[in-house]
N, C-alpha and C positions, 0 to 999 in steps of 0.2 A: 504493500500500500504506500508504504513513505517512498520507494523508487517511484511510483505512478504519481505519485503528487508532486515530487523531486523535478520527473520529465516533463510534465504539463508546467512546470513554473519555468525550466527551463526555455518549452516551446514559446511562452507569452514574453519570457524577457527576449528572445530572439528576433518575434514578430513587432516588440518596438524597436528592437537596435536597426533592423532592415527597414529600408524607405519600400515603399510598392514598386520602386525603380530597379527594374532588374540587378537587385541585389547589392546596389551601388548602395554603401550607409553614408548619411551624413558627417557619421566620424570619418569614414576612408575621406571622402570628400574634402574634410575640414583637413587632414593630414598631407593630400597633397598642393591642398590651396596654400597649406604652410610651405612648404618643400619649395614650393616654384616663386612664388613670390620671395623669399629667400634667397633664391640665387637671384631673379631679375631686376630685384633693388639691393643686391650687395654691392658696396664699393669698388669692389674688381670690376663692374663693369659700367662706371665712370660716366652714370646718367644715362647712357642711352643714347645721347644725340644724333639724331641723324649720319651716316658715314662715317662715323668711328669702332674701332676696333670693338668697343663696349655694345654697340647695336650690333655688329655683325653676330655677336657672341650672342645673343640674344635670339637672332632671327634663328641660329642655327641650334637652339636650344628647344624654342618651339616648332619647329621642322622635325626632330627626333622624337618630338612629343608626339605631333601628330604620325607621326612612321608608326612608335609602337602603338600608334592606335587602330594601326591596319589604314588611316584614313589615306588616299589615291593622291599623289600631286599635282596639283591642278594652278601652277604657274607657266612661265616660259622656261622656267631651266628648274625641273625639276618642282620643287617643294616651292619656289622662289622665286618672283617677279620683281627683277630689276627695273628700276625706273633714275631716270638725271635729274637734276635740277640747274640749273642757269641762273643763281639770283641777278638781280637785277644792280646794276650801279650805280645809276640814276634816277629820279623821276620820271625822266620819259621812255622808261624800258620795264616792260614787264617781266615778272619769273617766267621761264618757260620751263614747266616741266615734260619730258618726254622719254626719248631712250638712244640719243644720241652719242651719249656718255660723257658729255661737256657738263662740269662741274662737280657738284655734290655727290653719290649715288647712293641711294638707300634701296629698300626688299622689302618690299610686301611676302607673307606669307601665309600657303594655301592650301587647304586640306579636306578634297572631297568625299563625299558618300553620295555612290548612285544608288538612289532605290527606284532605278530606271521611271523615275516621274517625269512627267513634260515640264515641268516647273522647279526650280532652286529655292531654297531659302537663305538669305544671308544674313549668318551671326557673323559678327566684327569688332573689333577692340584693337585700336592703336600700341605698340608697345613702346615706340620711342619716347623719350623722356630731353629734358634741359642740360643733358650735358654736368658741366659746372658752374651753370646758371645762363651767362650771358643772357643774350634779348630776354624779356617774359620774366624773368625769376621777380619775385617780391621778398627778396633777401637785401639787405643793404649791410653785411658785416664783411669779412673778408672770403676771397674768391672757395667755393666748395660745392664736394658733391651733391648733385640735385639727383636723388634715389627715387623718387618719382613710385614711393608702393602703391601708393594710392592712385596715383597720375603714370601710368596706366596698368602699371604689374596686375592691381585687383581686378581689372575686366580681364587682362591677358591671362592672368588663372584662370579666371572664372570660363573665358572662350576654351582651355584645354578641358573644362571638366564638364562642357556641355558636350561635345567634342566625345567625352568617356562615353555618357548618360548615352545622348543621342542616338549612339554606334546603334544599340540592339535596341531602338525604338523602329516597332511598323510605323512605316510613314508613307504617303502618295508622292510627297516629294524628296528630293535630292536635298542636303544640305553640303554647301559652300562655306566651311571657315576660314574667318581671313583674320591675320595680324598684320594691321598699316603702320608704316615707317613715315615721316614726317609730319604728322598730324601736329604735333606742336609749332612747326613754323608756316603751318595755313592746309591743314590737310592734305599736303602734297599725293601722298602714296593712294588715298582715297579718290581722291580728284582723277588720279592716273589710268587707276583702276575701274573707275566708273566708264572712264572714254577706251580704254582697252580692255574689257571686261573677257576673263575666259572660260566664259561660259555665255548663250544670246543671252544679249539685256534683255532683249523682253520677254525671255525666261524666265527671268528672275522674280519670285512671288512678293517678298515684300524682306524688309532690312532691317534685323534686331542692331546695336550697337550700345557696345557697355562702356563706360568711360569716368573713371572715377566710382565704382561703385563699393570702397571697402571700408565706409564708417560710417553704418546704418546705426541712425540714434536711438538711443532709450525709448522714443516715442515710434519707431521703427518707420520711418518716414523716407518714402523711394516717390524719388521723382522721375514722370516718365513723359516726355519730351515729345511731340510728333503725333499726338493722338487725335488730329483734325485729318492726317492722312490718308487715312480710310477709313467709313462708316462704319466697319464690324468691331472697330479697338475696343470703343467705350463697355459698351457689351460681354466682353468677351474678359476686358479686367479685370473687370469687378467677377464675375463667375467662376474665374481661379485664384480669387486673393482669401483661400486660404486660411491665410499664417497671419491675417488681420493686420497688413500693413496697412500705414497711411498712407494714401496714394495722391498726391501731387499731381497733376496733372498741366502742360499747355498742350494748343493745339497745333505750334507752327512745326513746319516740316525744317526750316532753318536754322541753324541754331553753332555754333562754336567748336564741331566737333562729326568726327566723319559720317555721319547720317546722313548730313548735309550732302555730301557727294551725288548718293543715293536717290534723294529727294529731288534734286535737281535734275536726273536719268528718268521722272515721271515712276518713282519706285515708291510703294506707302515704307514705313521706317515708323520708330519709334529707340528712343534714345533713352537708354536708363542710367542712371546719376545720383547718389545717397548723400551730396551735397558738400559745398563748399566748409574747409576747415581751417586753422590759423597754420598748419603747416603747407597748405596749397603755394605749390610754387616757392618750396624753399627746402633747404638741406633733411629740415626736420622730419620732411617726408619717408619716415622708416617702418618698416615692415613691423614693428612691435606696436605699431598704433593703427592697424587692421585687429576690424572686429569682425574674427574669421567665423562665428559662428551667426552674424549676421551677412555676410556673404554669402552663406551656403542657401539663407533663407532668398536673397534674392535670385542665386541659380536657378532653386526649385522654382519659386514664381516664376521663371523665364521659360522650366522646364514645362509647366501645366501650359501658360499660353501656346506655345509651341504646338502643344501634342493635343491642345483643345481647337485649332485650327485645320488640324488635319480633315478636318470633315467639312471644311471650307470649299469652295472651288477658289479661285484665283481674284483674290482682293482688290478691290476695287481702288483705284487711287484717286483723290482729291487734293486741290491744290488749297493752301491754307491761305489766308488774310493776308500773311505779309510776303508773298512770295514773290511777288513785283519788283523786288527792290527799293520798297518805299521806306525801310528801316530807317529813324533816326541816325543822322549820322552827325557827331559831335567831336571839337579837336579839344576839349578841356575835359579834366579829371576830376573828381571829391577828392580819390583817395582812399575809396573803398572796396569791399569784395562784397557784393549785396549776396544775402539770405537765397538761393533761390529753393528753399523748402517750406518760406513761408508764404502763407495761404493767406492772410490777416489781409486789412488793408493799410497803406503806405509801402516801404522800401527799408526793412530789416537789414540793417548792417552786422555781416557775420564777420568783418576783420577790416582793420585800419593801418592802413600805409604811412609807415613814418616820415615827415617832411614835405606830406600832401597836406591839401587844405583842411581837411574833415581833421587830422592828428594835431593841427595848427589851431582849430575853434577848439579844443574837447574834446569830439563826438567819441566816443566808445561802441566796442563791439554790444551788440544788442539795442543799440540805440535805433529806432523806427522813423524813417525821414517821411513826415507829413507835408511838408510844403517848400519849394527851393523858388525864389523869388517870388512872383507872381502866382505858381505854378501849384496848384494841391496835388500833390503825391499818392494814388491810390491802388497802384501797384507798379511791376518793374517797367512796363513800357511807358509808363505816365513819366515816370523819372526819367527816363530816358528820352523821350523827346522834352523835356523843360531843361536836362542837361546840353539839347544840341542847342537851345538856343544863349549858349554863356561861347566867348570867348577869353582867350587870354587877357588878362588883366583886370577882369569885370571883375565888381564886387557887386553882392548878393547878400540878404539873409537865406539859414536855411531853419524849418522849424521842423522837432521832433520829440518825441517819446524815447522818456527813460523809465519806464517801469509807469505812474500813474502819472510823475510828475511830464510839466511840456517846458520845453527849453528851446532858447532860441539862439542864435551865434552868429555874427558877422562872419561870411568868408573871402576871400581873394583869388580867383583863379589865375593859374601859372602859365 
């Protein structure tokens, strides 16, 4: 009797340690989200930057990931799609990115499953990083590695262990994993990849893309980017959430990060992002400040959408509000890294640039900007066009929320 009640306790703790995912557990999961992130934001490999010894290490790290996952290579040479870049040296010259081999050269990298469908789906996640800062960084001490775990190691795991999951999921369609190389100096390898796609674009069914997704907060808050792209998103979110995330939502297809490629290919996309932190864009970004066991929860979410789509035909794409080009476009700064996980009304300040204007009046992180000149503040696009209308040198009040109290502060832009 105590053996049979012994094996029945055994079998129930076994059916929680297993996910329903072909045996894949959370732990295994969480084990190799450590492992890989780990090597991809260690120091040896010296940010990442585009064409440095430290990325090529990188690309050919996850090129071995997807080999042993049986995944097929689906580049121009192999596992890996070479692309140049040409930056530019004046204002009246643009980057050219192509495959000429004049300049920069970075890899994209590419790892198919045919489950003989007429249609692709493409998971994506940037792996390049800042180097040792230069352009972009919001460091100001002396010169250092930018480890980038966050920025973009945590999608780049998370892309290898959908990648595991996927392999022995029935699906109607083919999945396309890709890891992009310059995404930090303007999307390069994504942009490349859109206009030299090897697989038909218009095969392609629609474009997951993780980017920053490994410091899901206490309130478990996933922001997910692109969901005006196609009519079936909003629907379909909410019916696999689950694990009771907060789910953030915009609808443009546009947006600072390689979805945008995508979007622009007439592809639906959706961009997920667990939001900005104070080490964004600085050396701080270390693999001990991933919250691996909130990663694994946004994998799973990514895994349910996925495999709840399957019963989809081919997604219908719509073009969002600002895809015109009509974006605010402004040459002056605060000085901050706005909030984009808050839902409130105004412009949540989640970090403050030293020796900008906002670190010049006071303002602090958490502080809510309600009003910049003129202008009432009632979310991020609101702020951002009342910011396109300051030039250098204008001074302004800007008014905001600091917990109940409202404060106000002269500023000066630079």
């Amino acid at each position: 009797m105590k053996s049979l009640i012994r094996l029945s306790l055994f079998f129930i703790v076994l059916s929680m340690t297993f996910s329903c995912t072909d045996f894949t557990t959370n732990r295994e999961i969480k084990t190799d989200l450590e492992k890989d992130i780990a090597f991809l934001a260690d120091d040896s490999l010296e940010g990442r930057a585009i064409g440095t010894p430290g990325e090529e290490k990188a690309a050919n790290y996850i090129a071995d990931a997807f080999k042993k996952l049986g995944l097929t290579p689906k580049g121009t040479e192999g596992y890996f799609q070479p692309f140049s870049v040409k930056k530019a040296t004046n204002p009246h010259e643009e980057t050219v990115v192509g495959s000429n081999g004049e300049g920069v050269t970075g890899r994209n990298v590419t790892g198919f499953i045919d489950n003989g469908g007429n249609h692709t789906v493409v998971i994506g996640a940037h792996y390049d990083h800042l180097g040792y800062g230069d352009e972009g960084s919001l460091h100001r001490g002396e010169k250092a590695v930018h480890n980038g775990a966050d920025d973009n190691a945590s999608g780049t795991a998370a892309l290898i262990q959908l990648a595991r999951i996927l392999k022995y999921k029935k699906s109607k369609y083919n999945f396309l994993f890709l890891a992009f190389s310059g995404e930090e100096n303007g999307l390069w390898g994504s942009n490349y990849f859109s206009k030299n796609s090897t697989v038909h674009i218009d095969s392609i069914n629609y474009m997951i893309n993780m980017d920053m997704v490994g410091r899901l907060n206490a309130e478990k808050t996933l922001a997910i980017n692109g969901v005006g792209t196609s009519p079936v998103w909003k629907q379909v979110m909410e019916e696999v959430n689950t694990d009771s995330l907060k789910l953030v939502t915009s609808e443009s297809g546009v947006g600072p990060s390689d979805h945008t490629s995508f979007y622009l290919q007439d592809i639906p996309v959706l961009h997920f992002f667990t939001g900005q932190h104070e080490d964004y864009h600085k050396p701080s970004d270390d693999a001990d400040k991933i919250n691996y066991d909130g990663l694994v929860k946004v994998i799973r979410y990514i895994e349910r959408l996925v495999v709840s789509l399957n019963k989809e035909e081919k997604l219908v794409f719509t073009k969002t509000k600002d895809s015109s080009g009509d974006n605010p476009r402004f040459s002056v700064s605060l000085g901050v890294v706005p909030d984009y996980l808050y839902d409130g009304e105004g412009m949540r300040i989640d970090g403050v640039t030293d020796g900008k204007p906002a670190e010049e009046a006071g303002m602090k992180r958490g502080d809510i900007v309600i009003k910049l000149g003129d202008s009432t503040i009632v979310d991020m696009m609101s702020y951002m066009r009342a910011l396109s209308g300051f030039k250098s040198g204008d001074q302004t009040t800007v008014e905001y929320k600091r917990g109940e109290e409202l404060k106000s502060s002269e500023i000066k832009f630079k």
